[in-house]
C-alpha positions in Angstrom: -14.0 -7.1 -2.7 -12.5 -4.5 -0.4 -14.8 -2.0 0.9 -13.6 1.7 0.5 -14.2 2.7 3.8 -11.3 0.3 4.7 -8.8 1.6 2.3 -6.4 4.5 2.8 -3.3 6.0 0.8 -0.3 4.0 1.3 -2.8 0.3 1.4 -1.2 -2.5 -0.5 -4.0 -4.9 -2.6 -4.1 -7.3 -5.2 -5.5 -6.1 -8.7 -7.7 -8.6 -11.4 -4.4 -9.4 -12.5 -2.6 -10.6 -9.4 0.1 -7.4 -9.2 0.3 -5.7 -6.2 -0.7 -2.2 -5.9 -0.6 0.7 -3.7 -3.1 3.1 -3.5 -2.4 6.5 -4.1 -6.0 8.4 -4.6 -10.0 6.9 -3.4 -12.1 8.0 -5.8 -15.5 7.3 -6.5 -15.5 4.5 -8.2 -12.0 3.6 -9.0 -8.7 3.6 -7.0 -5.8 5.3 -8.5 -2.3 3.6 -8.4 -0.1 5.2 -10.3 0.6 8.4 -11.8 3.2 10.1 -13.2 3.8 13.8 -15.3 5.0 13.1 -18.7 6.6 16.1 -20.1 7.0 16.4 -24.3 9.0 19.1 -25.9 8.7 19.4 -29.9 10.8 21.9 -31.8 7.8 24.0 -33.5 9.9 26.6 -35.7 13.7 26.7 -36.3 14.3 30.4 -38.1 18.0 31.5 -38.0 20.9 29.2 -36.6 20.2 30.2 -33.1 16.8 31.2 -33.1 14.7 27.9 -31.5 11.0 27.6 -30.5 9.9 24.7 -28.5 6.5 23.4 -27.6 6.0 22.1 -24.3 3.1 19.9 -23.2 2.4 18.1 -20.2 0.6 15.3 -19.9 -0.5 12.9 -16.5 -0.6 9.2 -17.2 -2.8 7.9 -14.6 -3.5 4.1 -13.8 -6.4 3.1 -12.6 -8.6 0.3 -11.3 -12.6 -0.4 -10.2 -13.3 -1.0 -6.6 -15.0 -4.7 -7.7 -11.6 -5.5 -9.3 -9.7 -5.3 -6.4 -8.6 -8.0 -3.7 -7.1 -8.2 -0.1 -3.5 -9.6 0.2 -3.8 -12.6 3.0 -1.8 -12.3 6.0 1.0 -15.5 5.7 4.2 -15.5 7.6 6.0 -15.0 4.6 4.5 -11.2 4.4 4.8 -10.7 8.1 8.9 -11.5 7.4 8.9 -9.0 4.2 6.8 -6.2 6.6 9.9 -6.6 9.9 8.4 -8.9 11.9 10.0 -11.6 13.7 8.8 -14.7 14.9 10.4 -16.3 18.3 7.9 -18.8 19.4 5.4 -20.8 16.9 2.8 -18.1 16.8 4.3 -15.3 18.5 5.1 -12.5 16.0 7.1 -9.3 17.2 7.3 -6.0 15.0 10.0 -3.2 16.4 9.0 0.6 16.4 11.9 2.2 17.2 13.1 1.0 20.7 9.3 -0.7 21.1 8.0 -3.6 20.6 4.2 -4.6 19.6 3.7 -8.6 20.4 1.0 -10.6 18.3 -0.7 -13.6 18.0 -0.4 -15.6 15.0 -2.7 -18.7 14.2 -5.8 -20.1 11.6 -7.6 -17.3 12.6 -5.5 -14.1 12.0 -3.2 -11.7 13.5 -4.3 -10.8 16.8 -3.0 -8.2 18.9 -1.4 -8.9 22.5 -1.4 -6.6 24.9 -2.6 -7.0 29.1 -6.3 -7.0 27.3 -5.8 -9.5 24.2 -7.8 -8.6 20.8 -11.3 -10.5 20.3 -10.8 -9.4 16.4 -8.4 -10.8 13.9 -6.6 -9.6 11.2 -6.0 -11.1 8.2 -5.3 -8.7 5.2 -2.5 -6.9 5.2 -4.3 -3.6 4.4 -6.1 -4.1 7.9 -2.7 -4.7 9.3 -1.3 -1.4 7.9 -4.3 0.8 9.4 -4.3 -0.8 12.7 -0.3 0.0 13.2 -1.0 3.5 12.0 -3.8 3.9 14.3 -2.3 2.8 17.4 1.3 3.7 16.6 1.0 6.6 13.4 3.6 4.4 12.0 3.4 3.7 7.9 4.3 0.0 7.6 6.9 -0.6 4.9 6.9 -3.4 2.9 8.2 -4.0 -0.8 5.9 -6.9 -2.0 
């Protein structure tokens, strides 16, 4: 279980199912990760040839999950490839923001930052990953899972 403190739009996690999803709204129990206005029209009264009446009703299908259903998506090298990183050296993992570079660390531990000071914390969920490059960088991590 994630805790919500952690999360932020745009986080990518792992429903009961297994499916990724994005969130899109923190609520207080549940996370919301999809939505989408559904608009009906109905002819209500056709008088004359030309003469038309239409109801119109909108509706918002919301999707919707509990906080204990939820998991973190493991960091692998597979979904450091799909997010634009590129690996050079066994665990050395490079991620280009425009014309800079961010160098990390990758082994049985996590992710770990590389910089002059290195990191003493790891990350391994991808939603962690996603936060810490918006933090330091305000950059928004794509990545089609």
């Amino acid at each position: 279980m994630i805790h919500t403190k952690e999360l932020r739009y745009g986080n990518k996690v792992l429903n009961r199912n297994g499916d990724v999803i994005t969130v899109q709204q923190i609520l207080c129990n549940t996370l919301v990760y999809y939505s989408q206005i559904e608009v009906n029209r109905e002819l209500v009264v056709a008088q004359g040839p030309y003469l038309h009446e239409y109801f119109t009703e909108m509706n918002e299908v919301i999707k919707e999950v509990d906080y204990n259903e939820i998991e973190p998506i493991s960091i692998t090298p597979e979904i450091l490839k799909k997010c634009g990183f590129r690996n050079f050296l066994r665990e050395e993992w490079i991620l280009s923001i425009g014309c800079s570079h961010i160098d990390f660390e990758f082994n049985n531990d996590g992710l770990k930052f590389r910089s002059p000071a290195p990191s003493l914390v790891s990350i391994k969920y991808l939603h962690q990953l996603q936060n810490f490059l918006y933090a330091i960088s305000t950059h928004e991590l794509d990545i089609e899972l």
